[in-house]
C-alpha positions as CSV (number, residue, x, y, z in Angstrom):
1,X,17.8,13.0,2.0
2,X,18.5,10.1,-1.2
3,X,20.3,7.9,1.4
4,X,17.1,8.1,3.4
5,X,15.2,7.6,0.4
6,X,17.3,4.9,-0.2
7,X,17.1,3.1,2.8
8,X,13.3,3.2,3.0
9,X,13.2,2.2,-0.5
10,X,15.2,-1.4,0.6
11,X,13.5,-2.3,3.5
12,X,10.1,-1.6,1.2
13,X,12.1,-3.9,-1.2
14,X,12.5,-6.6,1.6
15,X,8.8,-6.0,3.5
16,X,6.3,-5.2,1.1
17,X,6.8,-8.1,-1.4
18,X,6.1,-10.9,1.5
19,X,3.1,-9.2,2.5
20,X,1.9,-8.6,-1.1
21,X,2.4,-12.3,-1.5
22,X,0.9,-13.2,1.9
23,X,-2.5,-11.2,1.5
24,X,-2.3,-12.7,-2.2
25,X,-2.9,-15.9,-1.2
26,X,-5.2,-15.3,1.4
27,X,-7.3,-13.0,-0.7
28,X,-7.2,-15.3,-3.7
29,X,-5.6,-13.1,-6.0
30,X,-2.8,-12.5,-8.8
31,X,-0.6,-9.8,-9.7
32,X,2.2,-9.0,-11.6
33,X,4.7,-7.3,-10.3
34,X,5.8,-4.7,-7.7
35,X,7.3,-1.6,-8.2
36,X,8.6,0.6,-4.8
37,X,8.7,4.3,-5.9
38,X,9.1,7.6,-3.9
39,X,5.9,9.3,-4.2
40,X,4.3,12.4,-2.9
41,X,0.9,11.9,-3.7
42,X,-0.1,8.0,-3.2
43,X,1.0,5.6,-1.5
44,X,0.1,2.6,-3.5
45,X,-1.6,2.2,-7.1
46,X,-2.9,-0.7,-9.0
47,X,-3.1,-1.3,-12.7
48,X,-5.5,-2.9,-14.8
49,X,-2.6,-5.0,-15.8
50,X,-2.0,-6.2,-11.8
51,X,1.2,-4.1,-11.9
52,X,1.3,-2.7,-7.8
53,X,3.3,0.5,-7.1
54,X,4.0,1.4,-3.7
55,X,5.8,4.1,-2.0
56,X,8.7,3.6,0.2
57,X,7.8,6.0,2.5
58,X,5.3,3.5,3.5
59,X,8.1,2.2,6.0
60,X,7.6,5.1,7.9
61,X,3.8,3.9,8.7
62,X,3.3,1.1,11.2
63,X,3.1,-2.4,10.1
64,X,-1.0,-2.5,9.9
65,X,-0.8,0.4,8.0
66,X,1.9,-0.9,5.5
67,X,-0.5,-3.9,5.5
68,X,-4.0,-1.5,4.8
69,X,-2.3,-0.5,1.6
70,X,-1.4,-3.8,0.6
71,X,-4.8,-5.4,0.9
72,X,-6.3,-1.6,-0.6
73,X,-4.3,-2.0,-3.9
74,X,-5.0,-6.2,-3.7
75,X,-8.5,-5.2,-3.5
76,X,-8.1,-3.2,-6.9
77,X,-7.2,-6.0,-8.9
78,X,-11.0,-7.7,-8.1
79,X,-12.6,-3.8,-8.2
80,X,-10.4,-1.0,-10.4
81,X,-12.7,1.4,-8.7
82,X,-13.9,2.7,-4.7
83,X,-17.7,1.4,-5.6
84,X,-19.4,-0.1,-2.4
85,X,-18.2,-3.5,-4.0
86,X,-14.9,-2.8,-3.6
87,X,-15.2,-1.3,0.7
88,X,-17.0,-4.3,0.9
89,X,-14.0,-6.6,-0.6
90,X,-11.3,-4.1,1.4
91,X,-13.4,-4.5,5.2
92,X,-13.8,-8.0,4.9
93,X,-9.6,-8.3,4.7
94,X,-9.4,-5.2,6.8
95,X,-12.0,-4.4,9.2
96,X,-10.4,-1.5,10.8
97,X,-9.7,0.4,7.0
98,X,-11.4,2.9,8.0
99,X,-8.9,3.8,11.2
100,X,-6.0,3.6,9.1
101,X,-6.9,5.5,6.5
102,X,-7.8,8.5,8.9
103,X,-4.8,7.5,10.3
104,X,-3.1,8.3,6.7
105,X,-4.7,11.0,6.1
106,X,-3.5,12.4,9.3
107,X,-0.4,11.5,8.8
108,X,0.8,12.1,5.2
109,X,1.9,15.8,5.3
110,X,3.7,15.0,8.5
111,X,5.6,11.6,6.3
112,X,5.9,13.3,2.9
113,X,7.3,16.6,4.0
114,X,9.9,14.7,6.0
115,X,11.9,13.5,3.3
116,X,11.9,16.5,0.5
């Protein structure tokens, strides 16, 4: 429902802006700013301007998943592409990436259907 929708879209608000800024630091990056959208077919994007864009339904994942995502899309700002280089950057902030994305890919029908 929108109030679902909503709600997820808050605590995406809250969450995902203190880990962006977390990892951030750690990875030794910039970006620009954040954007928390309801989307069916990613669940995070990155520009070449650092502008990050994450769905809300994100908050439906568990927290190293949310955090997989994060790093993914922080990982885009140092590689706008899914060369070696850039599994490379993503598995030395994330060495289990390859688990959660199965895990998304498992998952995604099951977390995007629920809310249409």
């Amino acid at each position: 429902t929108i109030e679902e929708i909503r709600e997820l879209a808050d605590k995406a608000a809250e969450y995902i802006p203190k880990q962006v800024a977390y990892y951030a630091r750690i990875m030794g990056v910039n970006y620009a700013k954040i954007t928390i959208r309801n989307q069916v077919s990613r669940w995070g994007s990155c520009s070449d301007k650092g502008n990050l864009n994450f769905n809300c339904l994100l908050m439906l994942c568990p927290k190293e998943i949310i955090d997989y995502v994060i790093i993914h899309e922080l990982c885009h700002i140092m590689e706008m592409n899914h060369s070696k280089k850039f599994w490379d950057k993503v598995s030395q902030f994330c060495p289990e990436y390859k688990h959660h994305r199965m895990w998304l890919k498992e998952h995604a029908n099951v977390l995007i259907g629920r809310l249409k």
